[in-house]
C-alpha positions, 0 to 999 in steps of 0.5 A: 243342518244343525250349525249352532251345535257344530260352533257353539254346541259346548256353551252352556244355555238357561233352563227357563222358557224366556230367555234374554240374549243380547251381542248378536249378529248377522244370522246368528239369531236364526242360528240360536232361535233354531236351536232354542225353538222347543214348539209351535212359535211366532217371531217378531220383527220391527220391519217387514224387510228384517222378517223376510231376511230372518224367514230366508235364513229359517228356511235355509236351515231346513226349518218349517217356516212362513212369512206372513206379508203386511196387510194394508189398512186404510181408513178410507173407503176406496173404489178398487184394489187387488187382492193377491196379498189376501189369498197369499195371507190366506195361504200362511195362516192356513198353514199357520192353523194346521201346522207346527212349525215358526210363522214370522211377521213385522210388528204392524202385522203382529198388531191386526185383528184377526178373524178367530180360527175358531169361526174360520175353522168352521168355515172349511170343508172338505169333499171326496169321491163318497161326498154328496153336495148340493152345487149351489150350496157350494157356490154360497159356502166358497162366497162366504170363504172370500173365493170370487166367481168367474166362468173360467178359473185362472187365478188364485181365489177364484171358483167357477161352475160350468154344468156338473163341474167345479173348478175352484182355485185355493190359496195354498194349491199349486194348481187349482182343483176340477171337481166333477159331479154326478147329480149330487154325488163327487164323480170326480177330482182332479187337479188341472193347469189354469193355462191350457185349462186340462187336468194333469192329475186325478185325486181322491179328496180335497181339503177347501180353506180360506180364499181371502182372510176377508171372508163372509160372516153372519151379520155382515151379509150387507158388507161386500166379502172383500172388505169384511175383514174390516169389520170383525174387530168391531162385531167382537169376531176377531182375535189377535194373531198370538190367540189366532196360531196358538203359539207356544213360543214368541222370539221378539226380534229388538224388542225396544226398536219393535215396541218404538216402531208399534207406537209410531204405527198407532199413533199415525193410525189414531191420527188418521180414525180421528180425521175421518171421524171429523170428516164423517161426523159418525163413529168409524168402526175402523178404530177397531182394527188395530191393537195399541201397544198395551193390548199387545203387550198383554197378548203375548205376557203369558206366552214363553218370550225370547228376546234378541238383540244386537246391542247391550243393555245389561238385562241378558241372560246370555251375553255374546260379542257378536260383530258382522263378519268381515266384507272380502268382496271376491278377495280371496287373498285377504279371506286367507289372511283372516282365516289364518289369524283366526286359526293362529287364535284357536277360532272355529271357523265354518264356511256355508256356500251353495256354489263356487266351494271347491274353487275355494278350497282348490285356492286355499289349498294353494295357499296352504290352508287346508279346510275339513267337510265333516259334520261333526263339531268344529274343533278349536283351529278348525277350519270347515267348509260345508255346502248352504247358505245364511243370509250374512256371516259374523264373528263372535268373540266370547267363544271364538267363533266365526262364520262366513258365508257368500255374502262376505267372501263374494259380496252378495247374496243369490236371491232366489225366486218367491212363489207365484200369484197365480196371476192370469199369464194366458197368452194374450188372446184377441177372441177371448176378451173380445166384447160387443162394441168392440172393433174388428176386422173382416180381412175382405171387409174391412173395418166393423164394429162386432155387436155379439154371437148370436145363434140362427136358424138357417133353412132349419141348421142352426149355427153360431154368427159374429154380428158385425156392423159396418158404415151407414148400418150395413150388417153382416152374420158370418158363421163361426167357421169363418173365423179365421178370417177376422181379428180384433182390430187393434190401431193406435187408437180405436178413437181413429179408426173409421168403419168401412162401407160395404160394396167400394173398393176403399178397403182393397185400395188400403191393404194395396197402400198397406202392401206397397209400403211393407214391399218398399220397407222390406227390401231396404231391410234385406239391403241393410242385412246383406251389405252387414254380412259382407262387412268383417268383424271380430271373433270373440273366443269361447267363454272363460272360466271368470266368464262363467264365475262372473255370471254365476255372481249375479244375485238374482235367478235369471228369467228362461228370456234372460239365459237364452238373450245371453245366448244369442248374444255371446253367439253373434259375437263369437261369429266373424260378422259385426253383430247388429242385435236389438234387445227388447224387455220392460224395464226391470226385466234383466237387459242391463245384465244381458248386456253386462255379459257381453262386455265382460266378455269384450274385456276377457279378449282385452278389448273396450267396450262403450255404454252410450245412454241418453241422459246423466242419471242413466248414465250415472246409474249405469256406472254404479251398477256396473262398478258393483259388478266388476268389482273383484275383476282387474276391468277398470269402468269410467264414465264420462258426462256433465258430472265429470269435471273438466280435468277429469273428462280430459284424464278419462278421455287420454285413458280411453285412447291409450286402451288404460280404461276397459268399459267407458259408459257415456252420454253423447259426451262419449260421441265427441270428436276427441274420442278415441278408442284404443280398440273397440270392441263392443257398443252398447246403446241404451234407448237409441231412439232417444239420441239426436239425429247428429248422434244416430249419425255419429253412432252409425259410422262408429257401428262399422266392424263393431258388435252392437247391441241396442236396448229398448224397454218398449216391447217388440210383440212375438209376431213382428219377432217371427216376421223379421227374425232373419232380417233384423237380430232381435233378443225379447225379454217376455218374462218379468222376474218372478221374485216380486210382489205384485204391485198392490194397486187402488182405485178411488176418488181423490181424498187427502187422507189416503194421499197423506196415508199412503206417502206417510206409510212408504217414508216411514219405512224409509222409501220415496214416492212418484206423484203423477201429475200430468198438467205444467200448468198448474203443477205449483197448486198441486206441489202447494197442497202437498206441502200443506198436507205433507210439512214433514217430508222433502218434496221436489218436482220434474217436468218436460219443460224444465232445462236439462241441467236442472231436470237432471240434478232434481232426479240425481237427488231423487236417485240419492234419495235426498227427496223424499217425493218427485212431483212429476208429469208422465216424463218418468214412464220410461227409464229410472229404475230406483228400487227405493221407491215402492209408492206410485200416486196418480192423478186423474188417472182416469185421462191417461190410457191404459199402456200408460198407467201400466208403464207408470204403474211399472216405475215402483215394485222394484225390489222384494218390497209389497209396492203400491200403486194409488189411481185417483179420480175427481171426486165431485167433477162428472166423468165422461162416458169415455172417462168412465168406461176407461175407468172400469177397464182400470178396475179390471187392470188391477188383478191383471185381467184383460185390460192388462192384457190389452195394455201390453198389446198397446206398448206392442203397437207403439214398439212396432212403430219405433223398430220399423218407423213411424211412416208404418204406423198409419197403416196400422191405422188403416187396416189393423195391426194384426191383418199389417203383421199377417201381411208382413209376415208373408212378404218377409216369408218371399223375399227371404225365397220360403214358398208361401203355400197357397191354402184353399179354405173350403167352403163346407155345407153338410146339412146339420146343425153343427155349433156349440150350444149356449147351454153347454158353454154359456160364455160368449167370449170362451165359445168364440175361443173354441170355434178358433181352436176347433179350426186348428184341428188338422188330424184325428189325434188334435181332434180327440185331444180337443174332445178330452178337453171339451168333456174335461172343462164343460162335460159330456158332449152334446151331438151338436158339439161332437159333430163340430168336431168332426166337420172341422175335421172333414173341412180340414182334410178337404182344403189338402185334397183341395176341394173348394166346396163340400155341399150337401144335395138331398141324399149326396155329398159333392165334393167340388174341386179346384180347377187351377188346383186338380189332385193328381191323376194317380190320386183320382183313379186310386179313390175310383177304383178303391171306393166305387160305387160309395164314390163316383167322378164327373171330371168334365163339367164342374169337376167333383167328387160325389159321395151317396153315403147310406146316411148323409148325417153320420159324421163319424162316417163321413170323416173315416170316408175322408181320411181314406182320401187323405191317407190315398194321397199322403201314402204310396200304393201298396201301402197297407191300410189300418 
């Protein structure tokens, strides 16, 4: 949409290349650049907030446009850190190379090296069906390009080679790719999903390019890949991004304020390369890697310079008088009133909305304002109305101009979701990620430790066993076909499970404790449930229109969890019953606007609505959230709390009675005696297990014939979800928003630099920091040194200990961003949500458990900034072997692998606890989570009157070596995963799909694997039939079948007389089935043989058989 040439196409422009603009507003410099924009070009901004802002408008307008993130440099070395910023760098500049469009950047990034395109142009290749290529040569070339070796490709930047085939995932890829070979010869190409591992799309050739901007050169083969980027500075490989992109315009966005900010970063820089250099006594080739301001200069002097900025300083070759446009705020009456006035004096004016335009236009109408919807240029006194979006609209008064857009007229901006990292979102899987040492559960064993998967030759069949160790060094192999009866064990704490002794009766005795307690607790949730649908309540109407205008106001793309919370939530309120739900979702994840919506709703039937939260700060918080978002509707919000005064509080609380107040959000304050509602309609509680006991009381009484919604940030897992959906209503928000950066997180040993770096760096771009220290006693040493370190910035301490007053008036400072960093112990792990602050440092992370550090780690990246997360350890003091195997699980927590998996199933152990109460928690101790929820599930299943199906696991002994290969799938943990899948199959088509994948990911199948299938398959059908053994003798196959569980007498004469003599019945003795098959280890012979019997039971007769 060429919105320039609509409002401004009739003033005249300069000839030359470099043009000075100065008076410019809002997103009027995107406007003028797209108009000015002749070739390839780069822009400059002096933050990386401003290029984000400059690179959404771009876009908006149709324009090819990237946006190149900040790289971090640090002068020191550290131990660990993730590397979604490299791949997404890898990306744009591979974009950047190839393309023709406008890459934007901070001026910091303007001033880091970069490899020259000219070696990483060299480094790419590409590969079709023609193509031939030695696979190891193929491995080193994908090293050496900054891909990450791995067994199973998942995540962006990595590569794995399984037999002939590579799975590779590049940076600028949706989907990773599958290549297959045949010998040396590309046989295959296809695109595949990282999550269900199976290709969705064949393809003719790839194009490979960088996996990290940190790649593999001659002369660095001693420096690992991933820090080599630092390096070419100082080996004269690198080249500045101006030369890097070849860019034949450059727009510096306030030139004075990019150039006083590049001086600050430098300089700041140089200190930092003179402390180390200091420290190290030896030349740091980090003095390197960032360019000065005159070599910046220089850089882009001969390059076409356009210059842009909002104030005057007389040096323009085009002058405007640009003023951001004015704020309505959903106020349509004052938006008429300006569009008049503007009209009276011969303005262009252009309104841009994606949504809501003929709602608009519908008032305008009313008001008799009447707006056209072409294309064509604005005249003088126009007023057009065109669908789009800017990111802020402004007024220019030289030539009468002025635009308005959502931001103005509604006040805000939809944010929309950037795109993923790839990061590793496979649901978490307790065989995957299991390792040796590992504790497990046998469900009638008990508790051991699992040693590996070893392959064993039994009577000549060789087979696939899980190791398992048990108290005093008892053994057990069991074959992988039992594997649905073990699961990894998962307690509070590893550390207090104890194995089990093989040959008593202590494992049964805890599973009967375990039962008797589920039984107990179960049935007092059942009463709760039913004496809850006896009670009457409110019927909420239908949503009305400003319901859905009020949704449609949020500035954010709402997660798939967020839409179906609301939901269940508008659905239980719009019922006669009380609603009692339970909101679960870390935080950040979007609860607050779920819950927003249902007291919009509330006010839409007047009636109030009560936000109880458990401190000052949350309820603060809350306030102005809410007050943001109520804005433009007639809902008046108060809040009562100790930062209310006394008069206040009184006026508040008579507001409140006589029904003057819609929403009140309170503390306990809100609980006292002497309030009243008018007429209550919906109670919202924050973090309930935080209240005290006489408050939990309080709110009890209050719940009668009120809808409630309760709110936890600590997750409640998928499984309790299932098992108590229809006791207990629970809403679960999975899904974190997608419109963030991963958090960038390192790992190293305490060093003061990279301390006093990384603080510095988050307070120069105006944001705060959290310090993690987890010792009262000596905090005042800590807080001594970081005064020393830091004189120049505000810093303050929070701690357990401290009284409420002056804990809460030392965060509501924090909040106000009057400090600039919180020395705190693990106290802020749940609760503050401050979008300002992006920088997390933790002390001595290695004491902390992993669901903690991810919960702390989860305070920063809050908003569309990079944030980062900073681990520290002792740097002398001797870890130990707990402290340092903690340590490598934190390394692997950084690119979101395992141990962030088992992170989250932590938290989901801790949820748990606190929904179904702690006296549950010891039996998680006792027999496991997973066997606890298994066993609940089944008894949920009971009381609510569902059969609980008897399933008989037939025992199967075919007399061949059925199993997985170790040189078909090397890795331990993926052929366990397998052996699991294998076991669901329950039908001919589940069978070949599971075949496809196979060959797919690992290729042609071995006999052994093949056969895998299709004994899963006959056991899967015999436990229906039921039989409870299927044995090989010799040259027969018996079939035994379950005495209490005989099949139909129909079933039995049908196979007689179908399949005599194949088939024969002994029914007295032993009742069986015997098979003489022409070869007993034709498998495929064998399944069609059993697939008869099922097809004789499941089909009538007549039926005709295929």
């Amino acid at each position: 949409m060429k919105i320039w040439e609509m409002l401004l196409g009739q003033m005249s422009l300069p000839e030359q290349s470099s043009i000075n603009v100065e008076g410019l507003s809002g997103s009027s410099d995107a406007l003028l650049f797209s108009y000015l924009k002749k070739e390839k070009a780069l822009v400059v901004a002096p933050s990386f907030t401003k290029a984000e802002s400059f690179w959404r408008d771009l876009k908006a307008l149709g324009k090819e446009a990237w946006l190149l993130p900040e790289r971090e440099f640090l002068t020191s070395d550290y131990y660990s850190g993730s590397r979604e910023i490299f791949f997404e760098r890898a990306a744009v500049l591979e974009k950047v190379l190839d393309g023709e469009g406008t890459l934007v950047v901070s001026i910091k990034t303007l001033a880091q090296p970069l490899l020259q395109s000219e070696i990483w142009r060299e480094k790419r290749f590409s590969l079709d069906l023609n193509s031939s290529a030695d696979l190891d040569d193929i491995a080193e070339r994908l090293t050496a390009l900054g891909y990450e070796r791995s067994y199973t490709t998942e995540k962006v930047g990595d590569f794995s080679i399984r037999g002939d085939i590579l799975d590779v995932y590049v940076p600028t890829e949706e989907y990773p790719f599958r290549i297959e070979f045949f010998g040396d010869e590309v046989d295959s190409i296809r695109h595949f999903d990282p999550l269900t591992q199976s290709s969705i799309k064949t393809l003719k050739e790839v194009h490979i390019g960088a996996g990290s901007e940190s790649m593999m050169v001659p002369g660095l083969e001693d420096v690992p890949v991933r820090s080599a980027y630092e390096h070419y500075a100082a080996r004269g490989i690198s080249e500045s991004l101006v030369r890097f992109g070849s860019f034949g315009q450059i727009l510096l966005l306030e030139e004075s304020e990019c150039m006083a900010r590049l001086e600050d970063v430098y300089r700041d820089f140089l200190l930092r390369v003179q402390s180390k250099v200091e420290s190290e006594s030896e030349h740091s080739e980090v003095i390197d890697s960032l360019y000065s301001p005159e070599e910046i200069k220089r850089e882009i002097r001969d390059t076409a310079l356009l210059s842009f900025s909002r104030f005057h300083r007389g040096e323009a070759d085009i002058s405007l008088q640009g003023t951001l446009a004015t704020e309505f705020r959903g106020n349509f009456s004052h938006l008429a009133q300006e569009l008049r006035e503007k009209k009276k004096r011969g303005y262009r004016q252009l309104i841009l909305l994606e949504e809501k335009d003929e709602l608009l236009e519908e008032f305008l109408r009313g008001e008799e304002i009447f707006v056209t919807r072409r294309t064509t240029p604005v005249a003088e006194g126009e007023i057009r109305l065109l669908k789009g979006h800017l990111g802020s609209g402004f007024f220019e008064d030289t030539h009468r101009v002025a635009l308005y857009t959502k931001r103005e007229i509604f006040g805000y901006v939809r944010k929309k979701a950037r795109r993923h990292f790839g990061e590793n979102t496979r649901p978490i899987d307790s065989f995957f990620d299991l390792k040796p040492g590992d504790y497990v559960v046998h469900v009638h064993h008990g508790i051991g430790k699992y040693l590996g998967l070893a392959q064993r030759e039994v009577d000549g069949i060789v087979g696939d066993y899980l190791s398992i160790e048990y108290r005093d060094g008892d053994h057990l192999m069991i074959p992988t076909h039992s594997l649905h009866l073990i699961q990894r064990y998962l307690g509070s704490d590893t550390r207090s499970a104890s194995l089990t002794k093989l040959g008593t009766k202590e494992w049964q005795r805890k599973k009967e404790r375990a039962q008797k307690s589920i039984d107990d607790m179960a049935h007092e949730l059942l009463e709760l449930y039913a004496r809850r649908n006896a009670e009457k309540g409110f019927a909420f109407d239908e949503d009305t229109p400003w319901q859905r205008e009020f949704e449609m106001d949020f500035p954010y793309e709402e997660t798939p969890d967020q839409l179906r919370c609301v939901q269940e939530l508008k659905s239980d309120m719009q019922k006669s019953r009380p609603m009692d739900r339970l909101l679960c979702g870390d935080v950040g994840f979007g609860k607050t606007e779920v819950a927003l919506r249902g007291v919009f709703k509330a006010a839409m039937q007047s009636k109030q609505s009560l936000i109880l939260v458990p401190t000052t700060v949350l309820a603060q918080q809350h306030y102005e959230n809410i007050k943001e978002r109520f804005a433009p509707y007639p809902i008046k919000v108060a809040m009562l709390s100790r930062l209310r005064t006394a008069k206040e509080r009184a006026q508040i609380v008579k507001d409140v009675s006589t029904g003057a107040v819609d929403v009140l959000v309170g503390t306990h304050m809100a609980l006292g005696k002497h309030v009243n509602f008018y007429d209550l309609g919906l109670l919202v509680i924050d973090e309930e297990q935080r209240f005290g006991v006489a408050h939990k009381e309080k709110i009890r009484q209050m719940k009668i014939g009120v809808d409630t919604l309760s709110m936890s940030a600590t997750p409640i897992p998928r499984t309790l979800h299932m098992s108590l959906g229809s006791i207990r209503d629970l809403s679960i928000l999975n899904d974190p928003p997608k419109d963030r950066y991963p958090i960038q997180t390192y790992i190293t040993a305490m060093d003061e630099r990279i301390l006093r770096e990384a603080v510095m760096r988050e307070v120069e771009r105006g944001g705060q920091v959290y310090y993690i220290y987890n010792r009262i006693e000596d905090m005042e040493r800590v807080l001594e040194k970081l005064r020393r370190l830091l004189p120049e910035i505000r810093i303050s301490y929070v701690h357990g200990r401290m009284n409420e007053r002056q804990l809460e008036d030392t965060m509501f400072a924090f909040r106000q961003a009057e400090i600039d960093l919180l020395v705190s112990t693990t106290l802020i792990e749940t609760g503050m949500d401050i979008a300002n602050v992006n920088t997390i440092l933790i002390e001595n992370a290695q004491n902390l458990g992993l669901s903690q550090l991810y919960q702390l780690r989860g305070r920063v990246g809050r908003s569309n900034r990079i944030a980062y997360a900073y681990l520290f350890f002792p740097k002398d003091k001797v870890l130990t072997e707990e402290a340092n195997a903690r340590l490598e699980t934190i390394r692997e927590f950084t690119d979101f692998g395992s141990g962030f998996k088992i992170a989250v199933r932590d938290m989901e152990i801790r949820g748990s606890g606190s929904l179904l109460g702690s006296s549950q928690s010891g039996h998680f101790v006792d027999i496991g989570y997973e066997l606890y929820m298994q066993m609940l599930s089944e008894t949920a299943k009971r009381l609510k009157g569902e059969e609980v199906p008897r399933r008989i696991e037939t025992q199967i002994d075919l007399g061949i070596s059925a199993y997985l290969p170790e040189s078909y799938i090397s890795h331990s943990g993926v052929r366990m995963e397998i052996y699991r899948r294998i076991r669901s199959i329950d039908s001919r088509e589940s069978m070949e799909a599971m075949e496809d994948e196979l060959v797919d990911r690992f290729g042609d199948l071995p006999r052994e694997a093949s056969d895998l299938l299709r004994v899963a398959l006959i056991a899967s059908v015999s436990s229906r039939i039921p039989f409870k053994e299927v044995r090989r003798f010799d040259r027969q196959i018996r079939c035994y079948f379950d005495e209490e569980m005989m099949p139909e007498v129909e079933w039995i004469t049908r196979v007689d007389r179908t399949l005599s003599p194949l088939v024969r019945m002994h029914l007295k003795k032993n009742p069986r089935l015997v098979i003489e098959p022409e070869d007993p280890a034709d498998m495929e012979k064998l399944l069609a043989l059993f697939e008869r019997f099922i097809l004789f039971k499941e089909e009538p007769e007549g039926y005709n058989e295929p």
